[in-house]
C-alpha positions in Angstrom: 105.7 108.9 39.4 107.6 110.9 36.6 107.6 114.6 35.4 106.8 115.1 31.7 110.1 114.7 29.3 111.9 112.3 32.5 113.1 109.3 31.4 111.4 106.4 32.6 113.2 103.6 34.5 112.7 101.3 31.3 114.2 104.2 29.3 117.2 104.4 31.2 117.8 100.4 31.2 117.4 100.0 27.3 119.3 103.4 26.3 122.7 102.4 28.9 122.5 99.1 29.6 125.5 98.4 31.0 125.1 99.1 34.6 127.4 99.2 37.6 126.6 98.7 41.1 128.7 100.5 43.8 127.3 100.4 47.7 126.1 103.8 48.4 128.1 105.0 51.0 130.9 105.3 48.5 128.6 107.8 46.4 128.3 110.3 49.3 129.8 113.6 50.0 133.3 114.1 47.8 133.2 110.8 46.2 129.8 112.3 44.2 131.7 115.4 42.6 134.9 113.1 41.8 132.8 110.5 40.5 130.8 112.6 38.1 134.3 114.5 37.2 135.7 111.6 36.1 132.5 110.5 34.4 131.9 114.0 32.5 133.2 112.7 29.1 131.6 109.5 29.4 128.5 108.1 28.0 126.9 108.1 31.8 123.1 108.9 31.8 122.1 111.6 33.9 119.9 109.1 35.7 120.9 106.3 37.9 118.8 104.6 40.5 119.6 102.6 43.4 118.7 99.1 44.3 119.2 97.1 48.4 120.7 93.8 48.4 121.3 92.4 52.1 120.1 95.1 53.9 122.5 97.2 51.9 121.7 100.4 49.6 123.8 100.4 45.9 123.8 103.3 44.1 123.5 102.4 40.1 125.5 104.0 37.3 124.0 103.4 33.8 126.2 103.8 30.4 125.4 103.8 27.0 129.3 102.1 26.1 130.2 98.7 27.5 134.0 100.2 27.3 133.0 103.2 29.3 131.6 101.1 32.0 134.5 99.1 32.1 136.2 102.6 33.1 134.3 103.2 36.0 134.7 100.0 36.9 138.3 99.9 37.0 138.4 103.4 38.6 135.9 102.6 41.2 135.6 99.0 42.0 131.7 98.0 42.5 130.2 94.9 40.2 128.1 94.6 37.3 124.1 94.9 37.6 121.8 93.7 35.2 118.5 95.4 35.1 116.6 92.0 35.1 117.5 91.3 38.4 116.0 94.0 39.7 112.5 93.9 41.5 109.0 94.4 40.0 106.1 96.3 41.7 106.4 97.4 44.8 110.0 95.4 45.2 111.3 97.6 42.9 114.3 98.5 44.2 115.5 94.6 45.7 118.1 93.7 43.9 117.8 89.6 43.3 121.1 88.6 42.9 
């Protein structure tokens, strides 16, 4: 369910498609504010999600610029995700690698 004005998931994948994978317990606690310092003048969209592969939560960050994910990349490790590998219905968030 979505508020009014939210981008929708298919929104999100068709406006920054290049998305990067990074397992959530990097994403937590100081890592969060240096991660979104460093991705303030990037083309990041203020709405990720996160997807479980292996019994293991990844948090996704979405960009609008292949170059700018690249960046993040190189900064912070994690792998490239493509949103068609992602679950449909109620396996939404499985990632099928």
């Amino acid at each position: 369910m979505r508020r009014k004005g939210e981008l929708s998931p298919a929104g999100v994948d068709a406006g920054w498609p290049h998305q990067v994978a990074l397992p959530a317990d990097q994403c937590t606690g100081k890592n969060t504010a240096i991660i979104h310092e460093f991705c303030k003048d990037l083309s990041l969209c203020s709405r990720g999600h996160t997807v479980m592969w292996e019994d293991e939560w990844f948090k996704v960050y979405c960009f609008a610029d292949p170059a700018h994910a690249d960046l993040f990349m190189a900064r912070f490790g994690g792998e490239t995700f493509d949103p068609k590998q992602r679950g449909k219905g109620p396996r939404w968030a499985r990632w099928k690698k």
